[in-house]
C-alpha positions, 0 to 999 in steps of 0.5 A: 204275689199279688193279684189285681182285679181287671175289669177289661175294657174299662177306664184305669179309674173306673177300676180303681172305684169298683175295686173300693166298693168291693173292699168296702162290701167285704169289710161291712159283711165282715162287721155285721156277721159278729153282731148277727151271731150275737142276736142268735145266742142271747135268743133276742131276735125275732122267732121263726116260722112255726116257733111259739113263745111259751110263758111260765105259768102260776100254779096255785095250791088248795088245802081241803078237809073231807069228812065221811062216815059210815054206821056199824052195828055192834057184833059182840061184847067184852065183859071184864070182871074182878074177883077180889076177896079180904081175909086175914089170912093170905091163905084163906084170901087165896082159896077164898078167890080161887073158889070163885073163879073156878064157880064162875069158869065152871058156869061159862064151861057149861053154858058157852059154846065156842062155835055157833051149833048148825043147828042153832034156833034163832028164835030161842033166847040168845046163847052164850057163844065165846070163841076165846072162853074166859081169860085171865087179865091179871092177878094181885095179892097184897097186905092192906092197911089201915092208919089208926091212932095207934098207927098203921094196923093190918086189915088183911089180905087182898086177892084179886083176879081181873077176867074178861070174856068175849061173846059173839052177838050183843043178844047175851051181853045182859045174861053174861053180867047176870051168869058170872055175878051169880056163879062168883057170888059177893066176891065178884065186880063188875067193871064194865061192857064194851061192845065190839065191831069185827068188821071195824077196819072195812068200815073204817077204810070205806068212810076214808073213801067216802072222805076222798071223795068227798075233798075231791069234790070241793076241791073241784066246785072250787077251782071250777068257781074260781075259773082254775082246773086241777093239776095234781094232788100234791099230799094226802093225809089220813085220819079215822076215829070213832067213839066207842060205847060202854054200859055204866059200871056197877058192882056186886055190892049195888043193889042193882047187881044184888037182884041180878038173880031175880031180875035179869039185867037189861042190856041194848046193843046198838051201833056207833058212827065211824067217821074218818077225815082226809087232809088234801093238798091239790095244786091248781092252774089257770084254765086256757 
């Protein structure tokens, strides 16, 4: 059942207008009210009060390389040595060997002490002070041989016992080499001295610091040059080397090793530069 809308009072065809207009208001609103919830969800109308458009903004990346550097002084030496003898009998090779070893573990027995005493006078000549004593690197024993004319001919047997010996402090290093060749005589080789650093690893660690901070600070002057500030490290990598120092090889056949007896062999310890590098990758952004 229909219901008429009456205006009392009113004329039949002034109602019938005001009934027009009245539909015709509904149908507009009916139109508009799609379209408007349309502008809400696509998010192309205007922004309300207290909303504030935000835009995305470009980050940048910077690579840098920090360097630094700490000096160490040397507290310690490594000998190595060889005990190597030719006979024609493998037998007598061996024995041979064996009695220069055992002349050469004999000395440092008597003359190196594991510990430093506590009653230790430092302004003694150093002492031989080797916490791990002599030790055995490796033993060889072989036939050698020589091509002649009549073709290969024995020249006998090759016993050789590679040693090393560890001191603490560098101040005996010279009268470690002068010790060992003089106890093992003619049968010894002296390959080489390489002095040691026992706090390496501290050292090392404090010169990545010191590279850190010092990539954290170009990179900084940079992006502050450049009107950027710095957001976040982005990937760090490490790296440490060092340049370890050696006393020239000579061997008990040299001269220089055959006066050993009479003249004591001059040994300088020193320091080396640990030098540690850090690859920094920061990102960056425009300041406001």
């Amino acid at each position: 059942m229909r219901e008429a809308i009456r205006v009392p009072g009113a004329p039949r065809a002034v109602r019938v207008v005001l009934v027009a207009l009245f539909v015709a208001a509904v149908l507009s609103a009916a139109a508009l009210l799609p379209s408007a919830r349309a502008q809400d969800g696509d998010g192309s109308g205007s922004t309300m009060p207290g909303e504030v458009e935000s835009e995305q903004v470009k980050l940048t990346e910077l690579a840098v390389e920090g360097v630094g550097t700490r000096s160490v002084s040397y507290d310690g030496a490594i000998g190595r040595f060889t005990v190597s003898v030719l006979r024609d009998s493998l037998i007598t090779a061996v024995s041979d060997g064996n009695k220069s070893v055992q002349a050469i573990a004999g000395e440092v027995a008597k003359n190196c002490t594991e510990t430093e005493p506590e009653t230790a006078d430092h302004t003694a000549p150093p002492t031989c002070i080797s916490p791990s004593g002599l030790q055995t690197v490796g033993i060889r024993i072989e036939e050698e041989f020589d091509w002649t004319e009549q073709g290969r001919v024995s020249r006998g047997f090759r016993y050789e016992n590679r040693l090393s010996i560890a001191i603490r402090g560098t101040g005996f290093a010279g009268g470690l080499v002068d010790m060992v060749i003089t106890s093992g005589g003619d049968n010894v080789r002296f390959d080489g001295l390489d002095f040691t650093v026992s706090r390496r690893a501290e050292f090392e660690r404090l010169a990545l610091l010191d590279a850190i901070d010092d990539a954290q600070a170009t990179a900084q002057a940079i992006a502050a040059h450049m009107g950027y500030e710095i957001v976040r490290i982005v990937r760090i990598t490490p790296s440490t080397g060092f340049d370890p120092y050696a006393v020239e090889r000579f061997s008990a056949d040299d001269s220089a090793a055959a006066e050993s007896a009479s003249v004591p062999t001059p040994v300088f310890g020193g320091s080396e530069v640990v030098t540690s590098r850090v690859s920094m990758l920061f990102e960056l952004r425009p300041k406001p």
